[in-house]
C-alpha positions in Angstrom: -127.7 151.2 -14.1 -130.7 150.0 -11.8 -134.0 152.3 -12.2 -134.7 154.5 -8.9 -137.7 153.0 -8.3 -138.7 154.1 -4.7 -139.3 151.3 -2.1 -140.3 151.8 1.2 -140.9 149.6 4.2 -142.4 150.6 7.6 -143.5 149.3 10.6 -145.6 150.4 13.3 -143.6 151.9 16.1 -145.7 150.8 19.0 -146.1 147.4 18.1 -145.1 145.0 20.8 -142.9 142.7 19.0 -139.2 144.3 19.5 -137.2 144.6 16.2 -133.2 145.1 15.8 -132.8 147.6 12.7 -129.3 148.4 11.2 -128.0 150.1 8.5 -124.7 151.0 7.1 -122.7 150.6 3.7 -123.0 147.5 2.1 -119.4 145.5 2.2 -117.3 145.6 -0.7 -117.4 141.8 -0.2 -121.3 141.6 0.2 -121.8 143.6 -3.1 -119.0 141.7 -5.2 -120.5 138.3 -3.9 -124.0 139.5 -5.5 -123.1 140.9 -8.4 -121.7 137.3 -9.2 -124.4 135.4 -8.2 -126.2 137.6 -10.9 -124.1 137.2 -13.4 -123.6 133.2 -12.5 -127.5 133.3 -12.3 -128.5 135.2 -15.5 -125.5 135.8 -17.4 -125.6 139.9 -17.4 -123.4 142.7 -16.5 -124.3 143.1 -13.1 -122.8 146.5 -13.6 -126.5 147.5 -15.8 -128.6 146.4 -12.5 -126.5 147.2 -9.9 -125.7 151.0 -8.7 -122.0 151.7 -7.2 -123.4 152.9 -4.1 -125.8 150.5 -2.0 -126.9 150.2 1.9 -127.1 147.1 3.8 -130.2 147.7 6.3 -130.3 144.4 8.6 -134.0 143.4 10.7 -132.8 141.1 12.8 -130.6 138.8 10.9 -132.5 139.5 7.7 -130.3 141.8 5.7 -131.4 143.9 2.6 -129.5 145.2 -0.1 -130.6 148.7 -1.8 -129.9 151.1 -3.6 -128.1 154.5 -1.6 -130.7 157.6 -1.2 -129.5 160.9 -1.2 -131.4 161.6 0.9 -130.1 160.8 5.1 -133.2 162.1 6.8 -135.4 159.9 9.1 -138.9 160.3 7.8 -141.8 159.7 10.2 -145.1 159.3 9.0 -147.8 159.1 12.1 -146.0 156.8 14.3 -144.6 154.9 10.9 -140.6 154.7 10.6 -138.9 154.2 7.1 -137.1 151.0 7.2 -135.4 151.4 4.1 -135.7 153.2 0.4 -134.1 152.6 -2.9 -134.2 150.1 -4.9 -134.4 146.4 -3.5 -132.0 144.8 -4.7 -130.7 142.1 -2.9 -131.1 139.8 0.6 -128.2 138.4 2.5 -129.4 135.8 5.2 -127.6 133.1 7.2 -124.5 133.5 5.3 -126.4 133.0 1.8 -126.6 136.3 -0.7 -129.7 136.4 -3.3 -130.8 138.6 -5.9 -134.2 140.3 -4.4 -137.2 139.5 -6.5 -137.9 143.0 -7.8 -134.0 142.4 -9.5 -135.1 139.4 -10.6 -138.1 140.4 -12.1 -136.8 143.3 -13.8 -133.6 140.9 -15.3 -136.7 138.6 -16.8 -137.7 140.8 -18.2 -134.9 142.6 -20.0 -133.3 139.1 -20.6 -136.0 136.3 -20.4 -136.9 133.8 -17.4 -133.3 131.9 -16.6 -132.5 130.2 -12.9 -136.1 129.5 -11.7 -138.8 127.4 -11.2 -142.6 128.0 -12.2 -144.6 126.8 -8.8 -148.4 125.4 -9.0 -150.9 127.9 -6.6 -150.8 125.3 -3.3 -147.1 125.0 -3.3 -146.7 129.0 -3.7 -149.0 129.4 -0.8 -147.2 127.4 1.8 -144.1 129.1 0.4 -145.0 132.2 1.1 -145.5 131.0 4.8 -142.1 129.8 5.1 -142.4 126.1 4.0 -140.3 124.6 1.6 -141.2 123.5 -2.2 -142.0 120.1 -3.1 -141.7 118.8 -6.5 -144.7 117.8 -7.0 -145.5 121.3 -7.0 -143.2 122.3 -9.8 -144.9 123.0 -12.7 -141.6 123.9 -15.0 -137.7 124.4 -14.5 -136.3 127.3 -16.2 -132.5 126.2 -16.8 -129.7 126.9 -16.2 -129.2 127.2 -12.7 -125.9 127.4 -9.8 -128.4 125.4 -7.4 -130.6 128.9 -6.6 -133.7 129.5 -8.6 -136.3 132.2 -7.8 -139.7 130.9 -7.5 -142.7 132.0 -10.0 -146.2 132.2 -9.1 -148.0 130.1 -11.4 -151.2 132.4 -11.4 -149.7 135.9 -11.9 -146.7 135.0 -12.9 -144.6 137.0 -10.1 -141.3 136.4 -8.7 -141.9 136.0 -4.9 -139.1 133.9 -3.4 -136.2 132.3 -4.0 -135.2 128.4 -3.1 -132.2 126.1 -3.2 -132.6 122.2 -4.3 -131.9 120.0 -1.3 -130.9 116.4 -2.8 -130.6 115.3 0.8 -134.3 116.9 1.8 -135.6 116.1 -1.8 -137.1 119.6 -1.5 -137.0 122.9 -2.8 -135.3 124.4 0.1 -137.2 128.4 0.8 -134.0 130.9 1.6 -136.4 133.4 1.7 -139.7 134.9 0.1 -142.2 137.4 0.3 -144.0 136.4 3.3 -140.8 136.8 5.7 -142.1 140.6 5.7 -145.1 140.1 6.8 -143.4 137.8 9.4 -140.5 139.6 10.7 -142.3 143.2 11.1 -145.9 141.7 11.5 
């Protein structure tokens, strides 16, 4: 079963730029599609990492897949509204479902680094500003893969992204990563 680990997101209610926030169940669809691309991806019972119960909260077209809080209140900290809390555990974008990096992260860990590519410090910075990965920039390909790999931080050694190999592009193609925070709420 996935840790409880507490995440929360907020942004700052007055801020100018105008967000649309939903949240409801996750599909039964949404949730059965992830927990094959995890076990296509790693090769785990998706059962251990993902709970039965899980919220989709959507910022704009950027979806989020967590873990179900008991708790239904709307906290408000000083102007500061909870996006979402749980555990992160997935992102569904433009019709494309990934793992979230924190899953990731905690699957390397309990299994070993599968499905990814290790990313030399320039290439991770213009990833995390929405660019796409060049090869040049790949340092190592950790096998196997289903044509997603999550993208390592050469100097830390932190998930924070996930790509797609574009044979037509010749690029590491960014689905999403870290940054896109930062960019939708900022």
């Amino acid at each position: 079963m996935a840790s409880h680990t507490r995440v929360i997101w907020v942004y700052d209610m007055p801020s100018k730029k105008r967000i649309k926030l939903r949240s409801r169940r996750t599909p039964l669809k949404l949730l059965k599609k992830l927990k094959t691309i995890i076990k296509r991806l790693y090769n785990v019972n998706p059962e251990e990492y993902i709970p039965a119960i899980t919220r989709l909260t959507c910022i704009d077209e950027f979806c989020i897949i967590h873990s179900e809080i008991s708790s239904t209140q709307e906290l408000r900290i000083s102007g500061l509204r909870v996006i979402f809390e749980g555990s992160w555990l997935g992102v569904y974008t433009h019709g494309l479902i990934t793992p979230s990096t924190l899953l990731a992260r905690k699957i390397f860990r309990d299994q070993g680094v599968r499905a990814a590519i290790l990313v030399a410090e320039q290439g991770v910075k213009a990833f995390l500003y929405g660019n796409d990965i060049l090869p040049e920039s790949v340092i190592k390909i950790y096998p196997p893969s289903i044509g997603i790999y999550a993208v390592i931080d050469c100097v830390d050694n932190e998930v924070v992204g996930f790509t797609k190999w574009s044979s037509e592009k010749g690029v590491y193609v960014n689905l999403y990563d870290l940054g896109i925070f930062l960019r939708i709420l900022g």
